[in-house]
Each structure stands twice: as structure tokens, then as C-alpha cells.
C-alpha positions in Angstrom: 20.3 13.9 -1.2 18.3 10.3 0.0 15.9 9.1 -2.2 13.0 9.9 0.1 13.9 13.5 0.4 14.1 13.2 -3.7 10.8 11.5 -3.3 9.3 14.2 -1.4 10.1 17.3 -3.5 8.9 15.5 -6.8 5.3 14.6 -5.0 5.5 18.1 -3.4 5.9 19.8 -7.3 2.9 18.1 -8.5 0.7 18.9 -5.8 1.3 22.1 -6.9 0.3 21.5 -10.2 -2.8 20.5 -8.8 -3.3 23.3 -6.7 -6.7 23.9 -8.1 -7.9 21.2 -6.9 -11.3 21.2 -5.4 -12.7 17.6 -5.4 -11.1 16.3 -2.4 -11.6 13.0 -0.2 -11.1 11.1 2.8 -11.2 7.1 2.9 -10.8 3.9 5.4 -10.8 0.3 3.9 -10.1 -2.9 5.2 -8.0 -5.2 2.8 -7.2 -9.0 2.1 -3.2 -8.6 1.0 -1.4 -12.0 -1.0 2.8 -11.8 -0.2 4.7 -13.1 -3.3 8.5 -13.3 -1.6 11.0 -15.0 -4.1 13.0 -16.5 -0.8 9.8 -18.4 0.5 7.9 -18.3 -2.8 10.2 -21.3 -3.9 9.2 -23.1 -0.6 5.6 -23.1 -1.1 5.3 -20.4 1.8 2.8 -17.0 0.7 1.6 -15.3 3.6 -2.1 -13.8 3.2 -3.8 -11.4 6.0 -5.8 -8.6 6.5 -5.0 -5.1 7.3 -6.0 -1.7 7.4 -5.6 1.7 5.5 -6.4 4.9 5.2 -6.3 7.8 2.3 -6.7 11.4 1.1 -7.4 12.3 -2.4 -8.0 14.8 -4.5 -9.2 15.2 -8.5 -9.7 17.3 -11.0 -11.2 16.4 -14.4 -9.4 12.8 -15.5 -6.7 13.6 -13.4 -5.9 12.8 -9.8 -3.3 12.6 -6.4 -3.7 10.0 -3.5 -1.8 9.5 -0.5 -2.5 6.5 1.5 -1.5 4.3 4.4 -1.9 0.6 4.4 -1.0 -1.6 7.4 -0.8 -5.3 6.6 -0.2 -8.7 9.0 -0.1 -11.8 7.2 1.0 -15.1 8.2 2.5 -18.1 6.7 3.1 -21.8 7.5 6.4 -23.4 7.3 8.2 -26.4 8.5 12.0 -26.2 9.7 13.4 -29.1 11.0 10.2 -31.6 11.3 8.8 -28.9 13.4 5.9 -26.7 12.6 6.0 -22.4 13.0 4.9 -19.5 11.2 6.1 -16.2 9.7 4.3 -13.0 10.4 4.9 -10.6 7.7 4.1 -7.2 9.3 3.8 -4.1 6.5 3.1 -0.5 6.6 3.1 1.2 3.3 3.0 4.5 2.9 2.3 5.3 -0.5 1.9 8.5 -3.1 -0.2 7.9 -6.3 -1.3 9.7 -9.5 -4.4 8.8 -10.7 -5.8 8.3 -14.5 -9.5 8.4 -14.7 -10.9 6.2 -17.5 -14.5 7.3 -16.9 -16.2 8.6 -13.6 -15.7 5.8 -11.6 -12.7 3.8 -12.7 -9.4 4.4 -12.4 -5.7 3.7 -13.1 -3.0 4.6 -10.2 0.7 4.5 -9.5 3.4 6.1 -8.2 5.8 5.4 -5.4 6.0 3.7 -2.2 8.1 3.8 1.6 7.9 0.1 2.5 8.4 -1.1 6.5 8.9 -4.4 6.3 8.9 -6.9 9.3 9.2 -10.7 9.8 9.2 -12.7 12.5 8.4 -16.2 13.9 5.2 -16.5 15.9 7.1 -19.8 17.7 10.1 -19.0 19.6 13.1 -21.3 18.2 16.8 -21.3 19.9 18.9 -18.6 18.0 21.3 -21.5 16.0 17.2 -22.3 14.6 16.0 -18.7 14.2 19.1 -17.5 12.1 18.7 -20.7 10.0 15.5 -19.9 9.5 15.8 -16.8 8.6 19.1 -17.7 5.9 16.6 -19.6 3.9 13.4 -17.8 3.9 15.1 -14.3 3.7 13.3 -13.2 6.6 14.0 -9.1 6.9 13.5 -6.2 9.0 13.9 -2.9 6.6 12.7 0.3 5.1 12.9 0.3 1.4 11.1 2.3 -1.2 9.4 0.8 -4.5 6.8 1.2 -7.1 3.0 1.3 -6.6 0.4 0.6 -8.8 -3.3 -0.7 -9.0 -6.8 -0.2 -10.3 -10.1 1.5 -8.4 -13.3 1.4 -9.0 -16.3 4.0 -7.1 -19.4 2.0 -6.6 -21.5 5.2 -7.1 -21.4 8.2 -9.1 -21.2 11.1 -6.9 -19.3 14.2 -6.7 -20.2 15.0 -3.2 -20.7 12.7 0.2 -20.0 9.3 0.8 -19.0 7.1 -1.6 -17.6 3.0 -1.4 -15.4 1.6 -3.4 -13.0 -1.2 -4.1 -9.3 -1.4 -5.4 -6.5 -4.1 -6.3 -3.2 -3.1 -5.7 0.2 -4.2 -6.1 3.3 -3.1 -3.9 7.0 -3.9 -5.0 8.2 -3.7 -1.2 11.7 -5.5 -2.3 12.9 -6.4 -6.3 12.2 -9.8 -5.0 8.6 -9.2 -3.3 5.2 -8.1 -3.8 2.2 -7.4 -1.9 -0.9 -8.1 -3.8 -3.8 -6.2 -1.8 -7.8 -6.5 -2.4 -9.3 -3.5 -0.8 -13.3 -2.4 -0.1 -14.1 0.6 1.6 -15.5 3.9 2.1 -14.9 7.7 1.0 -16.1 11.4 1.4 -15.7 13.2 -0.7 -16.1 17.3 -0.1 -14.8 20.5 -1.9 -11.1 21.7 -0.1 -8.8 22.2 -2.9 -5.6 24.3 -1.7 -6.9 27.1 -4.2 -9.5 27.4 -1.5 -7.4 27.1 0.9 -5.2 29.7 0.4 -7.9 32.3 -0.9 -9.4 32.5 2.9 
């Protein structure tokens, strides 16, 4: 059994914890994202970009479940042989939370993450140049799975309609990497909790 099929039925027993549910939203944010990458941390290189996501939530009480989508493309300088280039770090995260509400509007999040993880040079380099480069920065092109975590905060106290709000979050995409994300944007929130659902 993979660990994203393991991943997969634990998510899919708590939402059914939560089946009662009936504070439910939808969100889109744009975010500023910091890459902390052991390999190119130690040569001064932290790619920062913006990106993306999108998210569907649901709460009940202090409690809560989020699934998102973030989409990242940051870039960072380097110099390789008294020539200049850049990495692109492309990331899409796909990522499953549970929620702790401190009080109405702020709250505690993690969980666990899929991590797509892309980099490339935006100069093209002969192959000897590109593989060097890529030895010493630890340049990758994987799927991996890690932990999640962040705070959130609602602008406005409201249990129904739109809502904005802002979030820092963390992403362990590799046991040597993080992607530190500032995120503003905006929610709906509307009743549709599977209890609902499933009483039609």
C-alpha cells in the first residue's frame, strides 16, 4: 500500500467524522512563497515568487478540514563558472489540513502534503554545465510527500458570504527544503455540509 493511498483513506476517515459539517467554504489567494533548499541555501541562492492557490473548507465549532492547491514559481540567481543564470523552482502542492480554531477568526493548521517539485535553468548551458549545475545545487524533478503546517487569520467575522483573509504557511517539500508562503485572499463561505448532502 503507497503512502498516498495510506494518505487518502486517513483524510477520507476524518471527513467522515466531520460529516456534520455545515459551515463550508470556497477560496482563491495569491501568495509571495520564500524557498529554504539546504543544497543552494549554503550558496547564498533562495528563490522567492509568487503563485496561486485555491481551497475548500469546512468547520464546525473549533474544529476544521481544508484542502488546498498552491502553485508556486520562484526564481533564483546564481553564478556557475563566471557566468550568470537562474533557477526556476516550479511547485504545486496539493495539501490536506486540520484546522484548530483559537477564537473566530484565527486559526492553527496542519496536516500533510503531495509536493511536485521542478527545477530548471532559465539560460540554456551545454549538458557537461547543466549536470554540474545541477550536482551542486541539488536541482530535482520529483513527487514527494511532507508535512504542512501554518497559521490563518479571517479579516471579518462572518458566518455566511464573503470573507478575506491572510495565512503563513510552511511546506516541507523535501527533509532538506521548505517553502515559506505569505498568502491574502478571499473566501465564501455557505452552508453544504455532507449531512445535507446526503439528506436530499
Amino acid at each position: 500500500m503507497t503512502y498516498r493511498f495510506k494518505t487518502v483513506l486517513i483524510f477520507a476517515s476524518i471527513l467522515s467524522c466531520f460529516s456534520t459539517f455545515g459551515l463550508s467554504y470556497l477560496g482563491v489567494n495569491g501568495n509571495l512563497s520564500k524557498v529554504s533548499y539546504e543544497p543552494m541555501s549554503q550558496y547564498n541562492v533562495e528563490p522567492i515568487g509568487l503563485g496561486v492557490g485555491y481551497l475548500f473548507g469546512m468547520r464546525s465549532g473549533f474544529a476544521g478540514i481544508e484542502f488546498s492547491y498552491s502553485g508556486l514559481k520562484a526564481k533564483g540567481k546564481i553564478r556557475h563558472d563566471s557566468a550568470d543564470n537562474t533557477i526556476i523552482h516550479t511547485q504545486g502542492t496539493y495539501a490536506a489540513m486540520l484546522n484548530l480554531y483559537l477564537n473566530p477568526r484565527l486559526y492553527f493548521k496542519f496536516g500533510y502534503a503531495l509536493y511536485k517539485v521542478d527545477h530548471t535553468l532559465e539560460n540554456g548551458v551545454t549538458s557537461a554545465k547543466e549536470a554540474s549545475i545541477k550536482d551542486i545545487y541539488g536541482m530535482m524533478n520529483s513527487s514527494k510527500g511532507g508535512l504542512a503546517y501554518g497559521l490563518s487569520f479571517d479579516f471579518f467575522k462572518v458566518n455566511r458570504g464573503f470573507n478575506l483573509y491572510t495565512s503563513i504557511d510552511r511546506y516541507s517539500f523535501d527533509k532538506l527544503g521548505t517553502t515559506t508562503s505569505i498568502q491574502v485572499g478571499a473566501k465564501f463561505l455557505f452552508d453544504f455540509g455532507f449531512k445535507s448532502l446526503f439528506s436530499r
